[in-house]
C-alpha positions as CSV (number, residue, x, y, z in Angstrom):
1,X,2.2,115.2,60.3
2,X,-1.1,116.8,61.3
3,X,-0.4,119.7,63.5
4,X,-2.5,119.1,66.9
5,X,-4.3,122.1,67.9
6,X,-3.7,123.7,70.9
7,X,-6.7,123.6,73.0
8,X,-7.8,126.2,76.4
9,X,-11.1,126.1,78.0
10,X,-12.2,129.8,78.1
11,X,-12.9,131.8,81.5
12,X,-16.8,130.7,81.1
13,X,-15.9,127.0,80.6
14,X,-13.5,127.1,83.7
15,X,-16.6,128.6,85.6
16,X,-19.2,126.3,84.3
17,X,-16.8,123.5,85.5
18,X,-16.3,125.1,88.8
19,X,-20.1,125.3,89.6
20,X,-20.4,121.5,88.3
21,X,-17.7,120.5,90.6
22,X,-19.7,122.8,93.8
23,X,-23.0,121.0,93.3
24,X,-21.7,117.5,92.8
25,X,-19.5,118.3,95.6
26,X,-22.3,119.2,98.3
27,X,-24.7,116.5,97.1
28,X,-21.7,114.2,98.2
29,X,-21.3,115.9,101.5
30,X,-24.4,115.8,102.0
31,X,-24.7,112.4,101.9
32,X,-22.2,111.5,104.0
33,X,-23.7,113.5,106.6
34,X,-20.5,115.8,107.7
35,X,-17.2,117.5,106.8
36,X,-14.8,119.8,107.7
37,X,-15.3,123.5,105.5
38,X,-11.1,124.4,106.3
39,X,-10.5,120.7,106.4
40,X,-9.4,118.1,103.5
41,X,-13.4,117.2,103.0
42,X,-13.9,120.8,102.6
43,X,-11.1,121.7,100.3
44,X,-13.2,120.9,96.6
45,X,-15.8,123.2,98.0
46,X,-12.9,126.0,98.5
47,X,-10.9,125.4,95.5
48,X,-13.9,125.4,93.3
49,X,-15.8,129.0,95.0
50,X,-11.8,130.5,94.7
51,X,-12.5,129.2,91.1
52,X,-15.1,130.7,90.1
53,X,-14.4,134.2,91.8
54,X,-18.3,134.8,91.9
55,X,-19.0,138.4,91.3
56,X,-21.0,138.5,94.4
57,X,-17.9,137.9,96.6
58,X,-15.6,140.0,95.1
59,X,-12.2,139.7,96.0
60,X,-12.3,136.5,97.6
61,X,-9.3,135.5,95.5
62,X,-7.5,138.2,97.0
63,X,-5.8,138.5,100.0
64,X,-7.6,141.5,101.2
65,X,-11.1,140.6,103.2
66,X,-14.2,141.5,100.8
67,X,-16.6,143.9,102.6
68,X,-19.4,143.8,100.2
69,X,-19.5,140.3,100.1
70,X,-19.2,139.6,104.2
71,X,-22.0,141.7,104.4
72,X,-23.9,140.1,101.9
73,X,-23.5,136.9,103.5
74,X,-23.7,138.0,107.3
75,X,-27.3,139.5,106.3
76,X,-28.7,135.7,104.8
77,X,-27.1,134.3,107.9
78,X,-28.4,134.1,111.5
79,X,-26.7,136.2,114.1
80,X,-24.2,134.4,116.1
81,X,-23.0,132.2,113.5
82,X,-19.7,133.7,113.5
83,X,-18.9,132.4,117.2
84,X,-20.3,128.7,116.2
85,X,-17.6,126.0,115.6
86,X,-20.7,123.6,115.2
87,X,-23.3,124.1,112.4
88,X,-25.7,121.6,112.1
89,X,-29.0,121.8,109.1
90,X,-31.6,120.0,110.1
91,X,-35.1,119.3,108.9
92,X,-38.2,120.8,111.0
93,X,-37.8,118.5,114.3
94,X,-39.4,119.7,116.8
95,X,-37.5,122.9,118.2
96,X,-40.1,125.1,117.7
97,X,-41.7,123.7,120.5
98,X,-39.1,123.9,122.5
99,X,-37.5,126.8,124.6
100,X,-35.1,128.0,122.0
101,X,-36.1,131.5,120.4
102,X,-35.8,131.3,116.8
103,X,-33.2,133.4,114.9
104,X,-34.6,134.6,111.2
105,X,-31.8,135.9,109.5
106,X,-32.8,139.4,107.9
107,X,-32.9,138.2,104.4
108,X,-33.6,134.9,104.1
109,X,-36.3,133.4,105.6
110,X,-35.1,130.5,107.5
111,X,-35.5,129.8,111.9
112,X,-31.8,128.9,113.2
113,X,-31.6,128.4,116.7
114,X,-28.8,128.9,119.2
115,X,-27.8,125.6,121.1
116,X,-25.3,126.2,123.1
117,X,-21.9,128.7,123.2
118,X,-20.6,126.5,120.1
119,X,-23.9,125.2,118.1
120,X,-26.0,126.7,115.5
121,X,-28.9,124.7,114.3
122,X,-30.0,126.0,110.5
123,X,-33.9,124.5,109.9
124,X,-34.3,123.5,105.6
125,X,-37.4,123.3,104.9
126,X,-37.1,124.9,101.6
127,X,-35.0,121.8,99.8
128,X,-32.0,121.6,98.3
129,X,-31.2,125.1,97.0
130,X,-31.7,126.2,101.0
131,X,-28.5,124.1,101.7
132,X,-26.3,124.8,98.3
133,X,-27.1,128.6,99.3
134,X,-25.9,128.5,102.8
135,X,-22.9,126.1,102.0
136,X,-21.7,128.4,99.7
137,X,-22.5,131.3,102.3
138,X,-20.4,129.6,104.9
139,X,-17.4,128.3,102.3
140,X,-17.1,132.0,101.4
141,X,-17.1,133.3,105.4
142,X,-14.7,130.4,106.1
143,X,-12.0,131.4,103.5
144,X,-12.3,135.1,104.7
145,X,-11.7,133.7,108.6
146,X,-8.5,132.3,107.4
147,X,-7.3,135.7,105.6
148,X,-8.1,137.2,108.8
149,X,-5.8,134.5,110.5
150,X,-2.8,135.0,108.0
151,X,-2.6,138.8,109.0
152,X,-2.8,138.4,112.2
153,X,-1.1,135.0,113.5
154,X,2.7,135.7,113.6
155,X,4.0,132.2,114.9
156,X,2.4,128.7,115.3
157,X,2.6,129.1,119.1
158,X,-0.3,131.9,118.8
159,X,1.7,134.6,118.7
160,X,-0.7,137.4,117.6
161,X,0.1,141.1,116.2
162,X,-0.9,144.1,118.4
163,X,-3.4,145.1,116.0
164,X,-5.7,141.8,116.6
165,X,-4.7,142.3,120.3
166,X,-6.6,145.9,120.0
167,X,-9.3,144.7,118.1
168,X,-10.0,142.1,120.4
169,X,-10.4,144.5,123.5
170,X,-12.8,146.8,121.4
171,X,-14.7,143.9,120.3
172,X,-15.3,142.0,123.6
173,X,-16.2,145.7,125.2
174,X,-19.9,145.1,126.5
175,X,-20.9,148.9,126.0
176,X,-21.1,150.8,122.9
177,X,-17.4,152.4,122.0
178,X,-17.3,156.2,121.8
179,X,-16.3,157.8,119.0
180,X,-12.8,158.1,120.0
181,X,-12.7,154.2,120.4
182,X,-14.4,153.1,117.6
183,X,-12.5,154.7,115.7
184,X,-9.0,153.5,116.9
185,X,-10.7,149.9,116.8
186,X,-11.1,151.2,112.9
187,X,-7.6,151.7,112.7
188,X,-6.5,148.0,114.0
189,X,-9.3,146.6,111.6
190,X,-8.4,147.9,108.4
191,X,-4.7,146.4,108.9
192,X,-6.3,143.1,109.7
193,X,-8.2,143.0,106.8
194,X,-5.9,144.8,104.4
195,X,-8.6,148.0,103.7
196,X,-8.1,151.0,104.4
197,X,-9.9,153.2,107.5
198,X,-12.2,154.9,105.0
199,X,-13.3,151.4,103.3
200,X,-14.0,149.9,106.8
201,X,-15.9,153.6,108.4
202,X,-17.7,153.1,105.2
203,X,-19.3,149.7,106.1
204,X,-18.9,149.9,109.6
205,X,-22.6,150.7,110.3
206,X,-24.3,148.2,107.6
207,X,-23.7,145.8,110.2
208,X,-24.8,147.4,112.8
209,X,-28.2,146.2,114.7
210,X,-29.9,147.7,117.4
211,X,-28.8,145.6,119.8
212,X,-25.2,145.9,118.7
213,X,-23.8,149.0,117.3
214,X,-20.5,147.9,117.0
215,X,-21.1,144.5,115.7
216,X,-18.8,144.5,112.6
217,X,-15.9,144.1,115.2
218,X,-17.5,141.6,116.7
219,X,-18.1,139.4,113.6
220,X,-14.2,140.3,112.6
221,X,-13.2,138.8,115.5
222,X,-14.8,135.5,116.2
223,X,-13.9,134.8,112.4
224,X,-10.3,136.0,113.1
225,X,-10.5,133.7,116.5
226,X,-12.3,130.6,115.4
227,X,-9.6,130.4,112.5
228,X,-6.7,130.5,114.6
229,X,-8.1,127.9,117.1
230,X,-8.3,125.9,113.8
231,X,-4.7,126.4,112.7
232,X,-2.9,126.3,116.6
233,X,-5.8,123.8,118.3
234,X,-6.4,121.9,115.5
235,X,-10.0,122.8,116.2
236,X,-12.0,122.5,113.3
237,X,-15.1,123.4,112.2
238,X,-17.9,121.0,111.5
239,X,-20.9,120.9,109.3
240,X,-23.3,118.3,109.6
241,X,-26.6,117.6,108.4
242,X,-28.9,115.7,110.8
243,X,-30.3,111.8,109.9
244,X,-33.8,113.5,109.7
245,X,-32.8,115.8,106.7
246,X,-30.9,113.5,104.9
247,X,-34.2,111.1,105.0
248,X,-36.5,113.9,104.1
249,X,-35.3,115.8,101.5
250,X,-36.4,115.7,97.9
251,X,-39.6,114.0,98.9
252,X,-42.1,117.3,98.6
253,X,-43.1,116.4,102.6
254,X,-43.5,120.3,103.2
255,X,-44.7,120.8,99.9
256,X,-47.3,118.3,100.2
257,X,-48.3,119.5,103.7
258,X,-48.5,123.5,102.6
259,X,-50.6,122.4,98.5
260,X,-52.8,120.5,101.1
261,X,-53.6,123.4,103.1
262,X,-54.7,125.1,100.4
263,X,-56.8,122.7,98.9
264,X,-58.6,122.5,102.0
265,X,-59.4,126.4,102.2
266,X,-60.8,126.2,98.8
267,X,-63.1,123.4,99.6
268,X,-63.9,124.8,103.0
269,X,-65.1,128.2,101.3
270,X,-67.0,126.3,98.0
271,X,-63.9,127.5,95.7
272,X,-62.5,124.1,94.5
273,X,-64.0,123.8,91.5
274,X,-64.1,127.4,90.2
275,X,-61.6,129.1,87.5
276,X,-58.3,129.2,89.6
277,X,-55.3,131.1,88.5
278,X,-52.4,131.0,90.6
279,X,-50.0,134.1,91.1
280,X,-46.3,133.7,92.5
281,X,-45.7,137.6,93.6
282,X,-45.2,139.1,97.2
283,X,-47.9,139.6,99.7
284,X,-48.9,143.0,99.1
285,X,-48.6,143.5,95.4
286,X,-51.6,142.0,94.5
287,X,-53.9,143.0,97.2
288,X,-52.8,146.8,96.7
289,X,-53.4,146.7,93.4
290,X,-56.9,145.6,93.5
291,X,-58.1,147.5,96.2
292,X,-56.0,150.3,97.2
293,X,-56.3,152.9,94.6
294,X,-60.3,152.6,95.7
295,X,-59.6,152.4,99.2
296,X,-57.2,155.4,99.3
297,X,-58.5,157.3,96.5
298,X,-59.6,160.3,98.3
299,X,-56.2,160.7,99.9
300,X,-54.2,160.4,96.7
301,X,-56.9,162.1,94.8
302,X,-54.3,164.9,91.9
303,X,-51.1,162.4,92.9
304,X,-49.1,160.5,90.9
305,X,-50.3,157.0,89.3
306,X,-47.4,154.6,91.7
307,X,-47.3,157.6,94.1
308,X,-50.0,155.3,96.7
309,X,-47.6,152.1,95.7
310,X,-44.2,153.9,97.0
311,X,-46.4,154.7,100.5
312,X,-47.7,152.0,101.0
313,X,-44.0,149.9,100.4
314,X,-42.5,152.5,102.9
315,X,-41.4,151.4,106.1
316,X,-43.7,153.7,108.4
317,X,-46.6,152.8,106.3
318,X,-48.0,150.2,108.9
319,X,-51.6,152.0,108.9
320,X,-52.2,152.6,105.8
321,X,-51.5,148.9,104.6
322,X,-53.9,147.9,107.5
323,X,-56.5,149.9,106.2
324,X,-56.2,148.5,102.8
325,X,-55.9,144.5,104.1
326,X,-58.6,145.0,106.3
327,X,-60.6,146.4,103.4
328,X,-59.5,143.2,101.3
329,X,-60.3,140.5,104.2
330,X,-63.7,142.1,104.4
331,X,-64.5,141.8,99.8
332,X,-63.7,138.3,99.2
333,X,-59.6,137.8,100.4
334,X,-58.5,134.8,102.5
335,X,-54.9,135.1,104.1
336,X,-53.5,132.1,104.9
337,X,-49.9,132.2,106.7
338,X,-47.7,129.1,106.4
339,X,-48.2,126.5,108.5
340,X,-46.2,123.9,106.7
341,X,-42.5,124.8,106.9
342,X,-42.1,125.9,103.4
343,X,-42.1,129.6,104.9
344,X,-44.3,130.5,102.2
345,X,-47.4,132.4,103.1
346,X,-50.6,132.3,100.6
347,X,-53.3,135.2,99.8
348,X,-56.7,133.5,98.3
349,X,-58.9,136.2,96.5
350,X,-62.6,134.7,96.0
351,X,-63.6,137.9,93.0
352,X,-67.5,136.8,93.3
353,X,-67.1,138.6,96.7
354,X,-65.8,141.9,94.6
355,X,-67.5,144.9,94.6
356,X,-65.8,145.5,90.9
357,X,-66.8,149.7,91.3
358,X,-64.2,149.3,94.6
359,X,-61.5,148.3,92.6
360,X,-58.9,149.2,90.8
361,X,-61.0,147.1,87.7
362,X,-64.4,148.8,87.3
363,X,-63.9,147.4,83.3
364,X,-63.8,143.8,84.9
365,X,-65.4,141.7,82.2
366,X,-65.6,138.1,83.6
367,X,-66.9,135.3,81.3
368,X,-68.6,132.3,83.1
369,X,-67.5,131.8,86.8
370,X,-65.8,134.2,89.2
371,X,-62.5,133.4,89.1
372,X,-60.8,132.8,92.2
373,X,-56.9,133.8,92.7
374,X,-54.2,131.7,94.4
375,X,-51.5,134.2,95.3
376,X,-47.9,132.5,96.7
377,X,-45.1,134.6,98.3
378,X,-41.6,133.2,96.6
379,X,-40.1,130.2,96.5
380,X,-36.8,130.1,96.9
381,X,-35.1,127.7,94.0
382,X,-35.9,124.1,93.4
383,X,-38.5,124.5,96.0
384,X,-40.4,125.9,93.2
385,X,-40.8,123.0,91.9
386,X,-42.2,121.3,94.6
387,X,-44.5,123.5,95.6
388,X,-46.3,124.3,92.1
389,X,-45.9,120.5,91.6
390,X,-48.0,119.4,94.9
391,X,-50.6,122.3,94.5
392,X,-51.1,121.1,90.3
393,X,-52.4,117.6,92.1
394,X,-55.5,116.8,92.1
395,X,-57.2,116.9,95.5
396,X,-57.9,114.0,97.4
397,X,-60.7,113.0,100.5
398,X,-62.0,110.0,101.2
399,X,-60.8,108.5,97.8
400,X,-62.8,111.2,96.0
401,X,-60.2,113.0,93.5
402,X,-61.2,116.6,92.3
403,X,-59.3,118.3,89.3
404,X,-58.0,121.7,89.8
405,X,-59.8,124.2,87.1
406,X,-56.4,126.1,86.9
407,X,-56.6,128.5,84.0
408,X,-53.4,130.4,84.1
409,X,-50.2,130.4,86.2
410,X,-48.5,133.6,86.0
411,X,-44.8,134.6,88.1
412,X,-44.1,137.8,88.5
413,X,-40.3,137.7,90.4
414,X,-37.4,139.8,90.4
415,X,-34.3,138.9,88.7
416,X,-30.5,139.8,87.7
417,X,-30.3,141.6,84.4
418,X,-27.5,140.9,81.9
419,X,-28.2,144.6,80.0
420,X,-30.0,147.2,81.5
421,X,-30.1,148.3,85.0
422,X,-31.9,148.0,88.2
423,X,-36.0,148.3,87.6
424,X,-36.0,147.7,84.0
425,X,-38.5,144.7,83.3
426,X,-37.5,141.4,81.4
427,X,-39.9,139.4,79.8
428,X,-38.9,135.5,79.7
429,X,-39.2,133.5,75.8
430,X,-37.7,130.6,77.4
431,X,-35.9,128.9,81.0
432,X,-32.7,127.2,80.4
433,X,-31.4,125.3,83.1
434,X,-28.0,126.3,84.0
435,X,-25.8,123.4,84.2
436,X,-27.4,120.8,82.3
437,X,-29.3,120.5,78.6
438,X,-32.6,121.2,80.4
439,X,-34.9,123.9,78.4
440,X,-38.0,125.3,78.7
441,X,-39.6,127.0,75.7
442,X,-42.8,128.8,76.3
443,X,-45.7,130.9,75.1
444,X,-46.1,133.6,77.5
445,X,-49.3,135.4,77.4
446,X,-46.9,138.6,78.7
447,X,-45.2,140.7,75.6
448,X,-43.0,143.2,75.8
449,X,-45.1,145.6,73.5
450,X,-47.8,145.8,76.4
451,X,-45.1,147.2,78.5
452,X,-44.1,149.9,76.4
453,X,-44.9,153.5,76.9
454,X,-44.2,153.2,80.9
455,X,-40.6,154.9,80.9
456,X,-39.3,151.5,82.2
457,X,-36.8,149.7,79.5
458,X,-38.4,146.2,79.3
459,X,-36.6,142.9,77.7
460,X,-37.4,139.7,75.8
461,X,-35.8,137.1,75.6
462,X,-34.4,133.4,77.2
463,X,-33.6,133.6,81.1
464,X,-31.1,131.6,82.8
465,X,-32.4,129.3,86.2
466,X,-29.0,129.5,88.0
467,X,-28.0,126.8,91.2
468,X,-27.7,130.3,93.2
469,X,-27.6,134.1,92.6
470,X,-24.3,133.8,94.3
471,X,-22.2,131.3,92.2
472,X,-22.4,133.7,88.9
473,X,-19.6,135.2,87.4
474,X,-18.6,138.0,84.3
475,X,-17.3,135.3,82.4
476,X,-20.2,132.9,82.8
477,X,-22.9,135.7,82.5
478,X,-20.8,137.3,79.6
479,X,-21.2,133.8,77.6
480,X,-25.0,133.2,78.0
481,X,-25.7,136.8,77.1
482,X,-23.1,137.4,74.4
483,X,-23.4,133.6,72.8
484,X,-26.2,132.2,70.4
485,X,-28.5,131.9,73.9
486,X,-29.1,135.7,74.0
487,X,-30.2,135.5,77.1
488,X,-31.4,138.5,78.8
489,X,-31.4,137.4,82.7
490,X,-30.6,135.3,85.5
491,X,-33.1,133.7,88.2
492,X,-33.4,130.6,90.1
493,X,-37.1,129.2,89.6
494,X,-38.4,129.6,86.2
495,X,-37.1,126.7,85.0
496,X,-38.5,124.6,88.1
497,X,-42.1,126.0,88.1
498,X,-42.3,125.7,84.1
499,X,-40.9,122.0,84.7
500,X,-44.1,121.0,87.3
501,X,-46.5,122.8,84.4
502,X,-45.7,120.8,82.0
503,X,-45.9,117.6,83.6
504,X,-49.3,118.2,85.0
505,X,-50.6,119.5,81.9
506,X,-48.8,117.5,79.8
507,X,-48.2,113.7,81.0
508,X,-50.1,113.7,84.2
509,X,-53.0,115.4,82.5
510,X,-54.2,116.9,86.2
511,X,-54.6,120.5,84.9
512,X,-56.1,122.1,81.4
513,X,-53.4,121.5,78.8
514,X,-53.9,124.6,77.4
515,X,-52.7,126.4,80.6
516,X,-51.9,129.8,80.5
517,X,-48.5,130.8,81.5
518,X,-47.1,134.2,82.3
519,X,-43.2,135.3,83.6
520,X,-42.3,138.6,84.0
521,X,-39.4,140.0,86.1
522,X,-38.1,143.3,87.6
523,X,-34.3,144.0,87.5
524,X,-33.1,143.7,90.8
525,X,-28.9,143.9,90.4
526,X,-27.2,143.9,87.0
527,X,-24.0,141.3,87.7
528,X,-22.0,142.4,84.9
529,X,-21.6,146.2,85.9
530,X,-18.9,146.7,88.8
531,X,-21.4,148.4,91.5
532,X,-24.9,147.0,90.9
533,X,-24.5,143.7,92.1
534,X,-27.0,142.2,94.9
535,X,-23.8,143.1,97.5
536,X,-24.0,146.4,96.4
537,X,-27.5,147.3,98.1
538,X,-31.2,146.9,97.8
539,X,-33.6,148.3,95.1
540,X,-35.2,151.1,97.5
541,X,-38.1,152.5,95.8
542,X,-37.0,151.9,92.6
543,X,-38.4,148.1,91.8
544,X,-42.1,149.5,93.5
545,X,-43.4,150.5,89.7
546,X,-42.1,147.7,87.7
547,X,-43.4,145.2,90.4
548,X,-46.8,147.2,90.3
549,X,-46.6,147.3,86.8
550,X,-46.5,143.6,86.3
551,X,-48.9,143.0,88.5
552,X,-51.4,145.4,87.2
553,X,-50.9,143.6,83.5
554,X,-51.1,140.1,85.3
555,X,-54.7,140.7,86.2
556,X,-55.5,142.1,83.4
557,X,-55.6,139.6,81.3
558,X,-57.3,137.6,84.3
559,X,-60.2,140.3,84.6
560,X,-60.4,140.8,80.7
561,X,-59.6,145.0,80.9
């Protein structure tokens, strides 16, 4: 008799599973319209992030609370969320107009707005990956709530230990504790979340915001108190997604609105029909490159070569970047803030109106027309898609339809590296989409070779487009980099804006063909090394020459240098 093999699914298979079961899972939630995070409806969701133990999160698998993680979260969130039993994500109806001040979370661009004691009202604009990134957010705070509650809950009366008792006086104290009291409220929070006083004094003041210095108490407790109303009250938590949202999404109305916009600036100003090359970057890169080293070049006159890019990305630069915007509004640059709800703002550089000695590219050599430069701030996921998509279209008035002359689209983004560190530069061969047979091979007019010489390690290779930065794993990572993929990298767009090229060069026939495409990332977190993950920290000062870099080599091969 034939022996019958015995057969495991690896740690990478389990996690790929997990991830399938997440997204498949919040599409159906999201359909339905509501559920419950710590209820039955929400219990997929938990199981399958508990799964997957992303590295992000840390030891949310673990009874102890994670730190890093919580303040990774708490930082993409809006403040208050914590105290809100209600969360409701709605599409852009109207509250702008209303009374309600709009909460931005610090690193996610996104206006929540404050209802009442109990609501929070989360605006998507940005499609779908806006709502799988803040359901996971939300599954991950939830599961820490309830590891609050098992350390502190001693009966199902609501018999709580003195600990929480002392946390909750320092917590609910309107003015700012003394040093004395902070750091007996320390003391009660480290046994509630089973660290000890040096890991919480650590992190005590990342949390902190002007307003409140002692919020990481505060945040502690309302988890702590909301999940013990859910376990003694039976008062549950509810997510749900408004009629308007549920009717909107995946139907590029923002997308439209914001390619639109654009389309009409061009026409306004006589650029429509010019050389265009579109740019996904950040709203300063770009700008400084072409004009600053001109505009500041008697100030930095001896210094380094990035030396004027590091002060002008510092934080008490404000002058210094006004004097070089105001120096690019006045030779040929159009800013154009969103309007549209995609939260992405647009830079439109018109080089006819360059005086090519007062730039950075005195070698300019430009063949035929001026060409005219679309710049985009990020998109954030599948939203890619839809914006690159919309603005590929061909622009419509009165039944008149004028063809884009789009030349080249080149992404300059930052990414998670799978070797290397933080600031090193990868430079993408191919996007595989992460969770289904989807691939995008490429020829990208960026090589590694032109990089070289720089002292920054740069990359080739395949990059992954992930369903979030925050549903990775070791395992996972480990098999993409380590198997016949190669892959050097993780993102969450490439895939999506190669996706919209192709069709619009390639079935719908509304752009050249023969489009130019260019991707290049800068290493902002390395998710396999214990340390450098996105919860450990920001880049600092250290991604300012490899974004500068990029951007220099982007243009270029756009100005012929």
């Amino acid at each position: 008799m034939k022996e019958i093999k015995n057969i495991s699914r690896s740690r990478a298979q389990e996690s790929s599973a997990a991830i399938e079961r997440l997204y498949i899972t919040m599409r159906h939630l999201f359909n339905r319209g509501f559920y419950k995070p710590m209820g039955v409806s929400g219990e997929t969701l938990r199981e399958a992030l508990l799964a997957l133990r992303p590295e992000i999160y840390g030891s949310i698998a673990e009874e102890k609370v994670e730190l890093n993680g919580l303040l990774y979260v708490i930082e993409r969130l809006p403040v208050g969320i914590e105290e809100c039993r209600y969360i409701n994500l709605t599409s852009d109806e109207g509250y702008s107009k209303s009374h309600f001040q709009p909460i931005v979370p610090p690193k996610r661009r996104r206006n929540c707005y404050r209802i009442d004691d109990e609501q929070m009202n989360v605006e998507i604009t940005r499609g779908r990956s806006d709502i799988y990134d803040i359901l996971t957010h939300l599954t991950f705070i939830f599961i820490e709530s309830h590891k609050i509650k098992d350390k502190v809950l001693i009966d199902d009366e609501g018999s709580v230990s003195r600990d929480w008792q002392k946390l909750e006086q320092a917590a609910l104290q309107s003015k700012k504790l003394t040093l004395i009291e902070r750091e007996k409220a320390i003391s009660h929070a480290a046994n509630v979340l089973g660290r000890t006083f040096a890991e919480v004094s650590d992190i005590y003041d990342d949390f902190a915001n002007a307003a409140a210095p002692d919020r990481f108490l505060h945040i502690v407790y309302w988890l702590g108190k909301i999940a013990i109303e859910e376990v003694v009250d039976n008062n549950k938590r509810t997510i749900t997604f408004s009629p308007i949202l549920r009717e909107r999404l995946g139907h590029h109305i923002y997308g439209d609105i914001w390619a639109t916009n654009i389309k009409k600036t061009l026409a306004d100003n006589g650029l429509l029909e010019r050389p265009i090359h579109i740019i996904s970057a950040n709203m300063h890169s770009v700008m400084n490159s072409v004009f600053a080293p001109a505009v500041l070049a008697s100030k930095y006159k001896g210094k380094g070569e990035y030396q004027i890019y590091e002060d002008l990305s510092a934080s008490g630069s404000k002058e210094l970047r006004k004097k070089v915007e105001d120096f690019a509004l006045q030779h040929g640059m159009i800013s154009q803030p969103d309007e549209s709800g995609t939260n992405i703002d647009v830079q439109i550089f018109d080089t006819a109106k360059f005086d090519w000695k007062k730039t950075a590219f005195p070698s300019a050599k430009i063949n035929g027309e001026s060409p005219v430069l679309i710049v985009m701030d990020y998109a954030f996921g599948e939203q890619a898609f839809e914006t690159i998509d919309e603005l590929l279209k061909p622009y419509k008035v009165d039944k008149k339809k004028t063809f884009l002359n789009v030349e080249s689209v080149s992404i300059m983004g930052k990414a998670g590296i799978l070797q290397g560190g933080k600031g090193d530069i990868m430079i993408a061969t191919a996007h595989v989409n992460e969770g289904t047979a989807d691939n995008y091979p490429f020829e990208n007019q960026l090589t590694g070779a032109m990089f070289e010489g720089n002292d920054i390690p740069v990359y080739e290779g395949p990059m992954i487009t992930v369903l979030g930065t925050s549903l990775q794993n070791r395992d996972l990572l480990k098999f993409f980099h380590e198997s016949t993929w190669e892959a050097i990298g993780l993102e969450m767009e490439g895939a999506y804006y190669q996706k919209a090229i192709q069709s619009a060069s390639k079935i719908r026939k509304s752009i050249n063909p023969d489009v130019k495409v260019r991707y290049a990332y800068y290493a902002s977190d390395n998710p396999l090394e214990t340390g450098s993950t996105l919860a450990s920290g920001g880049l600092g000062t250290t991604g300012v020459k490899p974004t500068y870099l990029i951007t220099i080599k982007i243009l270029e091969q756009i100005f012929n240098c």
